[in-house]
MARKOL-924906 format. One record per atom (N, C-alpha, C): x, y, z. Coordinates in steps of 0.2 Angstrom, whole numbers, padded with zeros to 4 digits, always signed. Layout:
% MARKOL-924906
XYZ
...
//
This chain:
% MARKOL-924906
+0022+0247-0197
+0026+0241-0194
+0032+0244-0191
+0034+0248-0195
+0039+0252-0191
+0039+0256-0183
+0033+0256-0182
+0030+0260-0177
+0030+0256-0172
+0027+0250-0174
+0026+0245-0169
+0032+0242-0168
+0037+0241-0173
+0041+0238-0169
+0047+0243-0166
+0046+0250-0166
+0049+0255-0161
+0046+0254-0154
+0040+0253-0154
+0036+0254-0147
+0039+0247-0144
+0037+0240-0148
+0040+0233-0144
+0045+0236-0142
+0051+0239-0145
+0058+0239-0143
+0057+0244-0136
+0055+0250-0135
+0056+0252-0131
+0051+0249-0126
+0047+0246-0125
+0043+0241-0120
+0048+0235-0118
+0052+0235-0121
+0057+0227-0121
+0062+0231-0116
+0064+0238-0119
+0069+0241-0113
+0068+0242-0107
+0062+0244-0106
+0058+0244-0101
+0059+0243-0097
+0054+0236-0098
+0055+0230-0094
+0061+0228-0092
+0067+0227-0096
+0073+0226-0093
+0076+0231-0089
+0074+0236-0090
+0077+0242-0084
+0074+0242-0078
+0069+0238-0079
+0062+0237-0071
+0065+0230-0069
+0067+0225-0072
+0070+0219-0069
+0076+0222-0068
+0082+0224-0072
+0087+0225-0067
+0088+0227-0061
+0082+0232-0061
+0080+0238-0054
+0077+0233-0049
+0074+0229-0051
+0069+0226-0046
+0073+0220-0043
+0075+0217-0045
+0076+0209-0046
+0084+0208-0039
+0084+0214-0038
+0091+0214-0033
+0087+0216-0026
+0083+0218-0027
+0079+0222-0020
+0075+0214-0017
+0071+0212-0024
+0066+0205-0022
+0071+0201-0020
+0077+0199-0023
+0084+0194-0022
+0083+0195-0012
+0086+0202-0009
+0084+0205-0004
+0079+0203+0001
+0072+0204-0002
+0069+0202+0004
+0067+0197+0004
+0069+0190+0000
+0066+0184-0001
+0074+0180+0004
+0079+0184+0003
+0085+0180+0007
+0081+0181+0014
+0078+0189+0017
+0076+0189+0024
+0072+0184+0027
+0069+0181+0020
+0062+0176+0023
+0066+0169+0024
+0072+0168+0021
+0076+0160+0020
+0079+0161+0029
+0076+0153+0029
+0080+0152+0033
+0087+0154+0033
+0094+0152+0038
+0099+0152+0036
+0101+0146+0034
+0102+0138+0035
+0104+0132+0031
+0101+0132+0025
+0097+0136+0024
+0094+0136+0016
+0098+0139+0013
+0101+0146+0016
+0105+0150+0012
+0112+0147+0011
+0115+0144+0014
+0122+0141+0014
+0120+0132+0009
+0113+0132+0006
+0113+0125+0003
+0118+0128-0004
+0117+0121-0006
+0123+0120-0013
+0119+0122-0019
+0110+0120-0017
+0106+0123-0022
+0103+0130-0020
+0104+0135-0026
+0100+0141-0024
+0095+0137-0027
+0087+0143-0023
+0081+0142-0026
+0080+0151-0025
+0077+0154-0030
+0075+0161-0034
+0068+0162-0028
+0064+0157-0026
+0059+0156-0023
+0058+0153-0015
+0060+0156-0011
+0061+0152-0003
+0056+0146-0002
+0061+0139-0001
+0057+0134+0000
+0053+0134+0006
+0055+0139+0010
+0050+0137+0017
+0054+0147+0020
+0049+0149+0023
+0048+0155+0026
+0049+0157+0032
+0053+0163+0034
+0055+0162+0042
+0056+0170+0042
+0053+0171+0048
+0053+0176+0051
+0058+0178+0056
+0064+0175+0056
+0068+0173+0063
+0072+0179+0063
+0075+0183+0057
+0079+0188+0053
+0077+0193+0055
+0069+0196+0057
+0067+0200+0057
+0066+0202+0064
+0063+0193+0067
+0062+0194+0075
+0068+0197+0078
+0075+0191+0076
+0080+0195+0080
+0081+0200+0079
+0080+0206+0074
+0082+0211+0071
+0078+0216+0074
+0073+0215+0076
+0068+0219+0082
+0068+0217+0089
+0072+0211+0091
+0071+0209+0097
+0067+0206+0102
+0060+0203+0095
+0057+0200+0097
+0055+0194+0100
+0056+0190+0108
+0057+0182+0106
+0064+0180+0108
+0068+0187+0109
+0075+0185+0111
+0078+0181+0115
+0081+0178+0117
+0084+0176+0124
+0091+0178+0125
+0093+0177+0119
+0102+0177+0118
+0104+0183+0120
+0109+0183+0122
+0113+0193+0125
+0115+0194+0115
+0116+0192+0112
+0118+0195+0105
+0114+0195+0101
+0108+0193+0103
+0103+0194+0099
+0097+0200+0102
+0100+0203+0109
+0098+0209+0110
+0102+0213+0106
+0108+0211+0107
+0113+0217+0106
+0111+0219+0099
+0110+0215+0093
+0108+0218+0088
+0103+0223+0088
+0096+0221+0092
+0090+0225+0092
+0093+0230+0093
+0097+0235+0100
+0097+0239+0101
+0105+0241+0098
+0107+0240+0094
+0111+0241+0089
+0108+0245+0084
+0100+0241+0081
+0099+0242+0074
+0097+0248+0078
+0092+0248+0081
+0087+0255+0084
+0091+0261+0083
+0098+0260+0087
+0100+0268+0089
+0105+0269+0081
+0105+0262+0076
+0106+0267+0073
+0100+0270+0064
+0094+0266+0068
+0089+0268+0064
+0085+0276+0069
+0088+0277+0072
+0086+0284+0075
+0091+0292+0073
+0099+0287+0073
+0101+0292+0069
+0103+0292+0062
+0099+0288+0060
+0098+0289+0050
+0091+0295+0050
+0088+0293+0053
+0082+0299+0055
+0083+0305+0057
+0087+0306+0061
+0089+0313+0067
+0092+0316+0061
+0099+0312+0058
+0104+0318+0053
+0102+0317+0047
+0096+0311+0042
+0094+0317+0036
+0087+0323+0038
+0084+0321+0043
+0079+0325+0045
+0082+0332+0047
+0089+0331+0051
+0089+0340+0050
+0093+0342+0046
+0097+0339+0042
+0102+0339+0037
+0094+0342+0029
+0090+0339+0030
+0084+0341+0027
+0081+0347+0027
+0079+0349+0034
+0077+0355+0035
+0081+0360+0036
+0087+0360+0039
+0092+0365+0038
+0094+0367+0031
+0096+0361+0025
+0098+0362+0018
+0091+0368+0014
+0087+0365+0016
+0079+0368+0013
+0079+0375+0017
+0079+0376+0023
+0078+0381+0023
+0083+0388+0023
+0090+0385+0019
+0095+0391+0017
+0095+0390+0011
+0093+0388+0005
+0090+0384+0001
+0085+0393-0002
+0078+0390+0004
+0072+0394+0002
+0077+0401+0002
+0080+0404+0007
+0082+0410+0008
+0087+0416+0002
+0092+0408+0002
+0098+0410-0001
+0096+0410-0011
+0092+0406-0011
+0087+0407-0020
+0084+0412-0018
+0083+0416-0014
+0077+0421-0016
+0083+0426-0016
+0087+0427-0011
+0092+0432-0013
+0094+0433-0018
+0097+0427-0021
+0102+0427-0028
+0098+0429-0032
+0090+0428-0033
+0087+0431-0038
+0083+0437-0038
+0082+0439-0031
+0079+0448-0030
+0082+0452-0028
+0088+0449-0025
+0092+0457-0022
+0100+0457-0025
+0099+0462-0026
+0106+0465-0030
+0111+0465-0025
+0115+0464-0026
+0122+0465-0023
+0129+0463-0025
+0134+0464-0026
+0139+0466-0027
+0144+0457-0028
+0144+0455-0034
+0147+0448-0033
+0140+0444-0031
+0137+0445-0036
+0130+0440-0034
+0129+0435-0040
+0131+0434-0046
+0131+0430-0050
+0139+0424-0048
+0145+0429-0047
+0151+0427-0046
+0150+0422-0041
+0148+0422-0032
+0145+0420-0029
+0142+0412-0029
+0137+0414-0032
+0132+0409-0033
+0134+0403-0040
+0141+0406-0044
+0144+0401-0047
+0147+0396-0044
+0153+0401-0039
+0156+0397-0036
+0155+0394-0031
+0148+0394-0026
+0143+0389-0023
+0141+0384-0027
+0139+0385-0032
+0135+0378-0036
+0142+0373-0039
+0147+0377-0040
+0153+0372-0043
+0154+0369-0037
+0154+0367-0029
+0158+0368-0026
+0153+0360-0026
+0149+0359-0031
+0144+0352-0031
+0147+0350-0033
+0152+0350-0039
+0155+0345-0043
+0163+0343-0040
+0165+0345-0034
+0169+0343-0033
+0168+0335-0029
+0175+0331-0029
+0172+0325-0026
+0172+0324-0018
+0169+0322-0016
+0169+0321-0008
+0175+0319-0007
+0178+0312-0009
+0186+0311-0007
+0192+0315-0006
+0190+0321-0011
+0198+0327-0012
+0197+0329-0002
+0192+0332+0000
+0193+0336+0004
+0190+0331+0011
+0193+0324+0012
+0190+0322+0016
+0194+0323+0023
+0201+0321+0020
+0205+0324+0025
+0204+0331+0029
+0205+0338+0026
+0206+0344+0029
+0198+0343+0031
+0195+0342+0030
+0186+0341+0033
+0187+0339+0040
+0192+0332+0040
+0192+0329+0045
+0196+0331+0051
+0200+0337+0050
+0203+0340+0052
+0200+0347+0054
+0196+0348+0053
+0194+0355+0053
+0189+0353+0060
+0185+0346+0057
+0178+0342+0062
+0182+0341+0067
+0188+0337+0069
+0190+0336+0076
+0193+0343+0078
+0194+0349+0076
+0198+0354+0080
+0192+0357+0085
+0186+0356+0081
+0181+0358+0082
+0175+0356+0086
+0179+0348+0088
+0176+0342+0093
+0168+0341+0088
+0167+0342+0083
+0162+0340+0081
+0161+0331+0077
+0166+0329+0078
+0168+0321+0075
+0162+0317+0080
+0158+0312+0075
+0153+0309+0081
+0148+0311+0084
+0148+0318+0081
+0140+0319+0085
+0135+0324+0078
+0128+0323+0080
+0124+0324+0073
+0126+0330+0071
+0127+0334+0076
+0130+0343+0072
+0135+0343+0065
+0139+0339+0067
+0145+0339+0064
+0143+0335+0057
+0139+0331+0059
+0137+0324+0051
+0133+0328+0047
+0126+0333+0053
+0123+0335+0047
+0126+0342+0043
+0130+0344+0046
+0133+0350+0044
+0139+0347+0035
+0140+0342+0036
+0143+0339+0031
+0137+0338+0027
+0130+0334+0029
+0127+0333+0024
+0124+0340+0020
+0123+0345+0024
+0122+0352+0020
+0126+0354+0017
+0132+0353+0019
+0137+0356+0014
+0137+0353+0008
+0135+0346+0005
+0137+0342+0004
+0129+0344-0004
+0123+0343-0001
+0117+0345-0004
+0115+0352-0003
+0116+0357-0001
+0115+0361-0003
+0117+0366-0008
+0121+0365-0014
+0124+0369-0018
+0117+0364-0024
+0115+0360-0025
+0112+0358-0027
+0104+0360-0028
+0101+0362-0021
+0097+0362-0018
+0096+0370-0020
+0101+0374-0019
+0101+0382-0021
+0100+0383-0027
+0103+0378-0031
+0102+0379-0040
+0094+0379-0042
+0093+0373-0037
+0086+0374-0041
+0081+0379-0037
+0081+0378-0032
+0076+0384-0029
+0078+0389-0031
+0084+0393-0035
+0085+0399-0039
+0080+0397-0046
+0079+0392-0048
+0078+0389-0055
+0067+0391-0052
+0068+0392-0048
+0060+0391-0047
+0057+0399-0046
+0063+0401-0041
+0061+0409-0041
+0060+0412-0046
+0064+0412-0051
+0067+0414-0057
+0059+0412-0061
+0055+0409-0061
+0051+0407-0064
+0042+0409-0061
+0045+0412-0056
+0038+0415-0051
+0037+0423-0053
+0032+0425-0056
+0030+0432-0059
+0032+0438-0052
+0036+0443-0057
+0038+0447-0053
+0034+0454-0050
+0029+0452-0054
+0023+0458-0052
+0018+0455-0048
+0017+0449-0045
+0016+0450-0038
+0018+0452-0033
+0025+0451-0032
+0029+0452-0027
+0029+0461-0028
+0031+0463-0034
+0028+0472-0033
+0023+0472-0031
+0019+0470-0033
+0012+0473-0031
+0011+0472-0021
+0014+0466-0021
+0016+0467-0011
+0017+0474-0010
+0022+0473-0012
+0026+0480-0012
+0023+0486-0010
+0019+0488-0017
+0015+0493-0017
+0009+0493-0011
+0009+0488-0011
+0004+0490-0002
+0007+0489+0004
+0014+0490+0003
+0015+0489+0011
+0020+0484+0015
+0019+0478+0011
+0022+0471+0012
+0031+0472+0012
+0032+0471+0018
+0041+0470+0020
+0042+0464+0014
+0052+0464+0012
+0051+0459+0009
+0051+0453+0013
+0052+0452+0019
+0051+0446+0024
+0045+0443+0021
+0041+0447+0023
+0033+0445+0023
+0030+0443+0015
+0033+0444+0009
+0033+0442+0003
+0034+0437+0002
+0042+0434+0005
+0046+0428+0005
+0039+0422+0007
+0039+0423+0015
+0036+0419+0020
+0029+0417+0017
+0025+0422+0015
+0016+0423+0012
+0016+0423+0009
+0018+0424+0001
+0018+0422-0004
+0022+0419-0007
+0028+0421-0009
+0033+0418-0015
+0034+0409-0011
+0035+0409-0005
+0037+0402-0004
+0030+0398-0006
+0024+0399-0004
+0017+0394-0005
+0021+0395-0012
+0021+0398-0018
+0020+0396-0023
+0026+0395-0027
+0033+0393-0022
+0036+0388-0023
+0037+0382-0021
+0031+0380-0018
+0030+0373-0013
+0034+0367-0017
+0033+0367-0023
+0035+0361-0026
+0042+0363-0025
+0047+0364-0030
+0054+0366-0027
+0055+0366-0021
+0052+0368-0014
+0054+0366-0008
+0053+0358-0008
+0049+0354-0008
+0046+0348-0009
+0052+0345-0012
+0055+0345-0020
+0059+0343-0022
+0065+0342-0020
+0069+0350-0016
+0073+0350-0013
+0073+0345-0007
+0071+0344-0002
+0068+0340+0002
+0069+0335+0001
+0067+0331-0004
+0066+0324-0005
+0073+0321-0008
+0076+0328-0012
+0083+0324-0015
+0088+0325-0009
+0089+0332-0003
+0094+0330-0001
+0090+0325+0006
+0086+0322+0008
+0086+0317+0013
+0087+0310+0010
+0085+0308+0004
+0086+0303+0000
+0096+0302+0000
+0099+0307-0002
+0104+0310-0002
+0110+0308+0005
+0105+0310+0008
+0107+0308+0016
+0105+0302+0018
+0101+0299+0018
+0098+0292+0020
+0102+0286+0017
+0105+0288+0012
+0110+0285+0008
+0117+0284+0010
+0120+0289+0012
+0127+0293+0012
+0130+0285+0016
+0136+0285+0014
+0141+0279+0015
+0146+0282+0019
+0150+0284+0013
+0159+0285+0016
+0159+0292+0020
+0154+0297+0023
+0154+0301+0024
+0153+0300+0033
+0147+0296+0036
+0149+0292+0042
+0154+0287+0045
+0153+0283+0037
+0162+0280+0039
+0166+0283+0044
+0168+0290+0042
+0174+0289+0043
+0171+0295+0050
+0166+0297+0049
+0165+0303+0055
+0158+0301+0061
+0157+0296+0059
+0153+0292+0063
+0156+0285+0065
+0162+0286+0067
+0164+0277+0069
+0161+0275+0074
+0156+0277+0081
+0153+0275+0085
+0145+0275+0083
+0142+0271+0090
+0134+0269+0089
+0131+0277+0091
+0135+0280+0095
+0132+0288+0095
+0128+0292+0089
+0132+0291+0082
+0128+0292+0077
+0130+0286+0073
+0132+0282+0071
+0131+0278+0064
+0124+0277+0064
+0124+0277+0057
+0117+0274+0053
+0117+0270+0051
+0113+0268+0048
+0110+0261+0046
+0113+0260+0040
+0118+0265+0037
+0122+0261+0029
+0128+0261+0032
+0131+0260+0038
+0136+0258+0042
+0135+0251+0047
+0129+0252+0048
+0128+0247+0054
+0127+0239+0051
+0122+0242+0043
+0120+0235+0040
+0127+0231+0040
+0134+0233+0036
+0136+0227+0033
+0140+0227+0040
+0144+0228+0046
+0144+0230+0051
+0143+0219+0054
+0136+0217+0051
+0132+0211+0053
+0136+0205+0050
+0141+0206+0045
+0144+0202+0039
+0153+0202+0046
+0152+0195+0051
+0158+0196+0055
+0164+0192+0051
+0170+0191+0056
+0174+0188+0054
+0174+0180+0051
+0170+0177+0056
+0170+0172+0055
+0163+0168+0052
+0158+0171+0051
+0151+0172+0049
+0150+0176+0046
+0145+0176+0040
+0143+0182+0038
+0133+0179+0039
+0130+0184+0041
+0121+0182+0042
+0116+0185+0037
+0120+0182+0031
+0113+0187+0025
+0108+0187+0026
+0105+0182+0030
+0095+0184+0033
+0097+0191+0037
+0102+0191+0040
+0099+0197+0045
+0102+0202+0039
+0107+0203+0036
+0109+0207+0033
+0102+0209+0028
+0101+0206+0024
+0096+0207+0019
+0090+0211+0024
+0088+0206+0029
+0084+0209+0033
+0084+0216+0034
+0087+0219+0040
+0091+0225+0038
+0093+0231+0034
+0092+0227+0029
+0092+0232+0024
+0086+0230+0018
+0081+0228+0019
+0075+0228+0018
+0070+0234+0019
+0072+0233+0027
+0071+0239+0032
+0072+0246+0030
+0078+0245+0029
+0081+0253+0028
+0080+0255+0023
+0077+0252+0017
+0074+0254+0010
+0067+0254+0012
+0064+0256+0018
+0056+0258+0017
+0056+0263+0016
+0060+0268+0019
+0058+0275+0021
+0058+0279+0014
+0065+0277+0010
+0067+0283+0006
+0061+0279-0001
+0059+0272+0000
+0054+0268-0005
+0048+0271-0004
+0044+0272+0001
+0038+0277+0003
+0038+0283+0001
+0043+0287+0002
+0045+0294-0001
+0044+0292-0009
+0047+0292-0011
+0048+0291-0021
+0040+0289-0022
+0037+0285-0020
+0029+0281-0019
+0025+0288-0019
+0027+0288-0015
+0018+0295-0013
+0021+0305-0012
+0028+0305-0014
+0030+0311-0015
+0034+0311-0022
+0033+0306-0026
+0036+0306-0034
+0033+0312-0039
+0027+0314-0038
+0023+0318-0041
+0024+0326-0039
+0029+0326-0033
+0030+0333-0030
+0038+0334-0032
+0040+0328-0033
+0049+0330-0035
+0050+0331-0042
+0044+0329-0049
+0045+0329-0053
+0042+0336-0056
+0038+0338-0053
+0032+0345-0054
+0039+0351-0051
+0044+0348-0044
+0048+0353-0043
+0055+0353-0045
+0054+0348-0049
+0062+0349-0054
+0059+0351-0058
+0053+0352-0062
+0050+0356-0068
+0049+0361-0068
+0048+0365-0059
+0046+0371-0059
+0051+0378-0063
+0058+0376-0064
+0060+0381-0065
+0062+0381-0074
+0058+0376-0076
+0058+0376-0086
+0054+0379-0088
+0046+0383-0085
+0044+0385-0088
+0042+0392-0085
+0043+0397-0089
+0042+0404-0084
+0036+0407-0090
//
């Protein structure tokens, strides 16, 4: 009895932690399908009386006529290209100093190698807000304000120390008698890295990948302040952006960010199984 009513109880938590998770995202894409006079009634309805795609048409620019219902389309566009541009290289660049800089810290001896590697991994718990000013200040001396170099150079800085920790955590768990054995015939250690050790790190690369784009796909106060124009702003600047002075447009808003939750929702969907295999890879050796 007692069994069973442990199970109910955590099946009951469950479920509640699935409805709190889910019930803000559905709230979301059911306002994109309401008309706008429905959303402004005195009566909510949890279930849209009548369905409209008007949110979505403007929001693509499909059907338009209005010059501001262009300007939206290519609003959202340029700034769903550079939500892609800067977690995409902020991605591949964090991953690939990531792969190199784990392998180091764990096969080559050098002087201030554990010291080092401390004091890169701590420099993840600092909060973004301490250093946002001198940041800002280093990024315009440097004319990098406003352009993707500058943003994704902030998102690596930002996900990397993270990224390092664990791809050391995978190396560290990868048999050291293959890599000798390279050795022993010949193999550079480039050639070790590249050919072997990375294939059977794939999961940790994979891991790393997902958390810092996801990471980046997200990021708020970091374009805020270093993406004030359509040059690079993304898409968690541009959404509330639609909420004006005198109107606010929850269809297009909701819409909008319905949109913007496919990408990093696909990932978690069909790459969940490669983030969890490479957050585990470095527990067991």
């Amino acid at each position: 009895m007692r069994a069973l009513l442990s199970r109910f109880g955590l099946m009951l938590a469950c479920a509640v932690l699935v409805l709190w998770s889910l019930v803000p995202v559905y709230w979301a894409f059911a306002t994109s399908l309401t008309p706008t006079p429905d959303l402004t009634a005195s009566q909510v309805h949890f279930f849209p009386q009548t369905l409209t795609f008007d949110h979505y048409a403007k929001l693509f620019g499909i059907g338009t006529t209005m010059a501001n219902d262009t300007m939206v389309w290519q609003q959202f566009r340029a700034a769903l290209v550079n939500s892609i541009v800067t977690s995409l290289g902020a991605t591949i660049l964090c991953v690939a100093l990531a792969a190199a800089g784990g392998y180091a810290f764990v096969r080559l001896n050098f002087p201030g190698r554990t010291v080092i590697f401390i004091l890169v991994v701590a420099t993840f718990a600092i909060p973004g807000y301490t250093v946002l000013i001198p940041l800002y200040r280093i990024m315009t001396t440097l004319r990098l304000v406003d352009t993707y170099l500058g943003v994704t150079l902030i998102y690596v800085s930002a996900f990397l120390p993270l990224s390092l920790w664990l791809m050391r955590s995978v190396y560290q768990s990868l048999p050291l008698s293959i890599e000798e054995a390279a050795q022993i015939d010949g193999a550079s250690r480039l050639y070790i890295l590249a050919r072997i050790v990375l294939p059977m790190a794939a999961p940790g690369l994979v891991a790393a990948a997902i958390i810092t784009f996801l990471g980046a796909w997200g990021q708020f106060m970091v374009p805020l302040i270093f993406s004030p124009t359509m040059a690079t702003k993304p898409l968690t600047i541009l959404v509330p952006e639609f909420a004006t002075k005198n109107f606010v447009d929850y269809g297009l808003i909701n819409a909008a960010g319905s949109v913007a939750i496919i990408v990093p929702t696909l990932i978690v969907i069909f790459l969940n199984r490669y983030l969890v295999s490479g957050l585990v890879a470095g527990a067991v050796k």
